[in-house]
N, C-alpha and C positions, 0 to 999 in steps of 0.2 A: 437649458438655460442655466446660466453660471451665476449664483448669487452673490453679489458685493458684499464687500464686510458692512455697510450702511443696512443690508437687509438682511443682513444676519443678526445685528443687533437688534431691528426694528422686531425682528419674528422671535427672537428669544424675550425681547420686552413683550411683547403681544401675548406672548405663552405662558410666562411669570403670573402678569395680570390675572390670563384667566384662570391660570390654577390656583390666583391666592383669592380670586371673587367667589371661585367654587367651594374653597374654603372656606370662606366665611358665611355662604351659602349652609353648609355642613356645620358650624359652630352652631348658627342660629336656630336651624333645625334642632339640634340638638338638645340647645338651651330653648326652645320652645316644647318639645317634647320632654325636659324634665320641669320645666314649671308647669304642663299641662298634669304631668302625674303628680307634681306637688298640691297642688289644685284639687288632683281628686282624692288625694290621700286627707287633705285636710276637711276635704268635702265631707269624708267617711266617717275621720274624725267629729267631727261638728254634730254629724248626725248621730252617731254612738251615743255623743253627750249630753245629745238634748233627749235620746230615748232613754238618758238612762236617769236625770233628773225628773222627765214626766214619769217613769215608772216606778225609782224609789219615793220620791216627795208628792206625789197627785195620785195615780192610782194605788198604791198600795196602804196609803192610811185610809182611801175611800172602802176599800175591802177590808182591811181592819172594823173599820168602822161601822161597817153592813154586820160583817160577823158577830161583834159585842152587843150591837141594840137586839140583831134576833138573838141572840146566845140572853140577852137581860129579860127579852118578851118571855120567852117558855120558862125564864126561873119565875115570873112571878104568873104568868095563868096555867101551867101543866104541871098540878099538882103541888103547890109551891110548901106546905105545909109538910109533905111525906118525900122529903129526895128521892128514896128509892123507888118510889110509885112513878116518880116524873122520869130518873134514869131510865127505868126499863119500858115507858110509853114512848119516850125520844127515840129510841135503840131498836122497838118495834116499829114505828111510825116513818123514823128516815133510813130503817135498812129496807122496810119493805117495800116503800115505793120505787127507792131505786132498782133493787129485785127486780119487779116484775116489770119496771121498763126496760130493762139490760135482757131479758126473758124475750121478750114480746119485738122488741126494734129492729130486729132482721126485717119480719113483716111490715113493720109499720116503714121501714127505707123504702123496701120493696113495693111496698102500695101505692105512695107517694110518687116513686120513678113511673111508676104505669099511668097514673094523674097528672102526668106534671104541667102536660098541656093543659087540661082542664084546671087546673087551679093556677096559671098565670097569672089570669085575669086577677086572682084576689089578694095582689100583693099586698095591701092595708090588712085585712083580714090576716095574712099568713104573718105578718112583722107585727101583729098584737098577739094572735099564737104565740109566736116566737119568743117575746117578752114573759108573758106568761106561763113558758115552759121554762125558761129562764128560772125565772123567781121560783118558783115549785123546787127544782132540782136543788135551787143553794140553798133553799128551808130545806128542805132532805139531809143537804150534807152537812148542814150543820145541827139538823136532829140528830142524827147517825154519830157524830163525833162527841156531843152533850151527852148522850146516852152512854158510852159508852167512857168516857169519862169520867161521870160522875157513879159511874159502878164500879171502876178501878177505885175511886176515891173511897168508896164505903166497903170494898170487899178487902182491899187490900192494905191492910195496915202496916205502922212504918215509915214512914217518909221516904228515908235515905235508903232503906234495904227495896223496896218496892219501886221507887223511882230506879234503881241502877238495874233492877230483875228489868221490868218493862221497858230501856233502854233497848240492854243486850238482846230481849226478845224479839224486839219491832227491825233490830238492825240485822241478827240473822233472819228470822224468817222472810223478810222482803230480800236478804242476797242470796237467802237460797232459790226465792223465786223470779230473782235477775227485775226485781220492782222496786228497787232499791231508792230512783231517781224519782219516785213518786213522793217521796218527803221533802221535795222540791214544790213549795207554793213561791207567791207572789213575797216579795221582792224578786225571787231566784229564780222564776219563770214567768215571763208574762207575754200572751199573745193578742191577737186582736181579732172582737166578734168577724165570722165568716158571711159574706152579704149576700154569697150565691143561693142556697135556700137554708134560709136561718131558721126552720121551722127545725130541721135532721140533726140531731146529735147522735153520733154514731160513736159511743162510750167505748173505749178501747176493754175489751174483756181478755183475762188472761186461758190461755188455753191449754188445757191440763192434756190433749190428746193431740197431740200432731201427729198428722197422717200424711203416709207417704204418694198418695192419690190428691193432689191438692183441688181439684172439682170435686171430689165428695163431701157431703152438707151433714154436719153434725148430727146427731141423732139428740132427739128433745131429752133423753138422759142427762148424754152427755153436755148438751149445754146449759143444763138445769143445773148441773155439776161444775162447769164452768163459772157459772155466773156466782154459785154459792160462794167459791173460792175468791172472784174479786171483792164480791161484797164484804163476804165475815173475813174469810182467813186474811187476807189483804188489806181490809180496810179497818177491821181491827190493829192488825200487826200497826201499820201508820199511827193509829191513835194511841198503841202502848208509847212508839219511838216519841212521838210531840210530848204527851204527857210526862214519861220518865225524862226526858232530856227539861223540859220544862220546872218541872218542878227540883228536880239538881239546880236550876238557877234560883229558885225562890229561897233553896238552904244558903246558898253565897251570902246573903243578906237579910236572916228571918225574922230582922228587926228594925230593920229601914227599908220601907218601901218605896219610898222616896230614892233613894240612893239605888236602888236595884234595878227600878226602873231606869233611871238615867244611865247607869252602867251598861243594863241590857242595850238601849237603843245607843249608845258608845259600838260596843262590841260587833252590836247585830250590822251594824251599816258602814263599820271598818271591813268587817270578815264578806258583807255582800258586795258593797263595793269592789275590793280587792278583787274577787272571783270573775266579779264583772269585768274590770278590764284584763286580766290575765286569761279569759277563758278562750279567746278565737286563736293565743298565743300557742298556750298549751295544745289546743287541740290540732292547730294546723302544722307543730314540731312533731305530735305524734302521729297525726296520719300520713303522715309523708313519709313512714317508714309503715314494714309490717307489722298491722297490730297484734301484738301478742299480749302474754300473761302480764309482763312488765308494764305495759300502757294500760289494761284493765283496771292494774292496782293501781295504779297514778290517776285515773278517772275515778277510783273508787271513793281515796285518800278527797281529790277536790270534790266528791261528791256529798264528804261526810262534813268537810269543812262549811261549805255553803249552808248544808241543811242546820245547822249548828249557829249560822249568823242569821239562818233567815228565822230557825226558833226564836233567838235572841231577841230578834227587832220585834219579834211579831209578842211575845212580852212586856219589851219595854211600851210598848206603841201601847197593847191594851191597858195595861198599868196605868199609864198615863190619861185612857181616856176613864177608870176606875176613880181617880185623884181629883178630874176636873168634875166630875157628879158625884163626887162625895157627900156633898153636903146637900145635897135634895134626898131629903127621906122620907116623904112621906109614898106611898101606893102611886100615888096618882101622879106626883110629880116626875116617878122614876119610869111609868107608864110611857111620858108624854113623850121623854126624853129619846127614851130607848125606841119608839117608832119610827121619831123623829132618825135617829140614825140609821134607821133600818130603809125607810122611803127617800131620803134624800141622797144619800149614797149610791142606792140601786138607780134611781132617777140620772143620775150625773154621771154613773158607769156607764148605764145604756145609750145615755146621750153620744158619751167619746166611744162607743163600740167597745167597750173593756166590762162587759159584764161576763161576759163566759168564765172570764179568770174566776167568778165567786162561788166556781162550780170543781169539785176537787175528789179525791178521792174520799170513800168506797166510789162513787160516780164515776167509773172507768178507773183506768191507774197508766200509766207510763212504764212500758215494757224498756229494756235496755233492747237495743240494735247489735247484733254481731258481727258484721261487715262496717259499723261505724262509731265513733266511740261519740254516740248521741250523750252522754253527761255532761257535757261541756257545753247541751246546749241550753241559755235560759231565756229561748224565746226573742221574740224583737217586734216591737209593738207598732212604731213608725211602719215600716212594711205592712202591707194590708197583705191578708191572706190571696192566694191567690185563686181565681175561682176553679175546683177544681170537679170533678164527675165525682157524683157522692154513691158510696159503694157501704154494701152491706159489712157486716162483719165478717161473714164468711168467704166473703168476695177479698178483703185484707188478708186474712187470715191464707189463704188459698197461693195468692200471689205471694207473700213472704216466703212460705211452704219452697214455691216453686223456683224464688230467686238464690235460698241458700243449698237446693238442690244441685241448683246450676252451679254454684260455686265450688262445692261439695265435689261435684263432678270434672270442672276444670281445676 
């Protein structure tokens, strides 16, 4: 069949059309698929910025504010009259309870997983436990820190020579023991209570003996010896760093406390801020290449700046709540106050699931990662945990063992 020039025109119009309908076909697509990623990118956004106003402005003056009433309760009924009697009761009181549950939690995991079916049934029973081990651990940790505080304050005289010694001290000793990212609280870390069995806190312990058998189960020595070291060496070194880095900010200003507090909460929530939005930036330029010595000390550097703003805020904040109870002196009034801070705070953490945050070092610590430059991470509170199989320490400890073998080896 011989085609007219009528149906050659007709078949090249024909053929025009459909390749400029398939085109536009392919446009729309296209600009459908980039407003859908615009969509989710600002989706991301939205949500970055509503996690991160509920967790500098709503949970973190509530933990502030938990901290200061029990920090105000033990100054005035543990020993109020003799400091040194009340430092070193705090110092006993909240290093040892932590102790001996860091000692003991292997078994108590493990008992728990053999029960688990039998204690289903007592979910009310297990979420008032839960609450209750809560609150126990942040009176610990904030005995533990008091104590040890106010024994820096009366042992070591000096202000400025004392405050710069106990700086340098708290920042080498946590880099030499790679726990550096543990002077990271809340603003600069915040997660959210775990629902799957909220009774298990399974405290991160550091581990003085890695063994190259990663099933073999520490010897009660050794984890005697473990536990010694996150508690005191570790959770001392934290209290030297808040302390010395804290009190350098009190000399900026040793005569306006007014002024210092408003500067600190300036500084503290420019420097947190910042970190907060620069950290998924940093961290996902740096893992996209091999992490080496160069990216460690770039995680170090942001790790030193953050702890440095979250000091900051967490001054100006208590300062501030110092200023507005100033003028209630008598016992009883300052009694009233300070419980009041302490029960209503905890009360409205546990309600939004954000009471674990009031739980901090010595109470486990924050190991750095080798295969990942974990400083960069400060948590994300909107994300509910996910639920996952709760494992012993040594059951952690065991699997890390085995994953940087396997790396080691490839």
């Amino acid at each position: 069949m011989i085609e007219t020039k009528a149906d050659v025109s007709e078949s090249s119009s024909t053929s025009y059309m459909a390749t400029g309908s398939n085109a536009v076909q392919e446009n729309e697509i296209k600009n459908n698929g980039n407003n859908s990623s615009d969509k989710h990118c600002g989706s991301i956004l939205l949500r970055k910025t509503a996690n991160g106003v509920l967790v500098f402005f709503i949970i973190f003056p509530l933990i502030v504010t938990f901290w200061r009433g029990t920090w105000g309760i033990m100054d005035l009924l543990i020993f109020p009259s003799n400091i040194e009697s009340s430092a070193w009761t705090c110092t006993g009181l909240g290093f040892g309870i932590i102790f001996l549950y860091m000692v003991v939690q292997n078994c108590f995991i493990q008992r728990l997983q053999t029960e688990s079916s039998t204690l289903a049934c007592l979910a009310k029973t297990l979420l008032l436990l839960s609450v209750t081990f809560v609150y126990v651990l942040a009176l610990s940790t904030v005995a533990s820190w008091r104590g040890v505080w106010l024994c820096l304050d009366i042992y070591f005289t000096g202000r400025n020579l004392s405050a710069l010694l106990t700086h340098v001290f708290g920042v080498i000793a946590l880099w030499a023991t790679e726990t550096f990212t543990s002077v990271i609280s809340a603003p600069g870390f915040v997660v959210r209570d775990c629902g799957n069995q909220p009774l298990i806190f399974n405290l991160a312990i550091f581990n003085c003996f890695p063994s190259n058998s990663p099933a073999k189960k520490l010897s009660v020595i050794k984890t005697l010896l473990n536990c010694f070291v996150t508690v005191c060496l570790i959770g001392v070194s934290l209290v030297c760093y808040w302390r010395g880095t804290w009190t350098l900010m009190i000399n900026s200003f040793p005569e306006d406390k007014t002024k210092s507090s408003l500067t600190c909460l300036l500084v503290g929530y420019t420097v947190s801020i910042s970190c907060y939005c620069l950290k998924d930036i940093l961290r996902t330029q740096l893992e996209s290449k091999k992490i080496d010595r160069i990216s460690k000390f770039i995680q170090f550097i942001f790790v030193y700046f953050l702890a440095f703003g979250v000091v900051a805020v967490w001054k100006g904040f208590w300062d501030l709540i110092d200023f507005l109870v100033a003028t209630q002196t008598t016992h009883l009034e300052l009694s009233v106050i300070w419980i009041i801070c302490n029960c209503v705070s905890f009360i409205l953490l546990s309600v939004m699931n954000a009471s674990v945050n009031l739980i901090g070092c010595p109470a486990g610590c924050r190991i750095s990662s080798k295969t990942s430059l974990s400083g960069f991470d400060m948590g994300y509170f909107l994300n509910p945990r996910k639920k996952v199989e709760v494992k012993s320490q040594v059951q952690i400890s065991a699997e890390k063992e085995h994953i940087d073998t396997k790396e080691t080896v490839m």
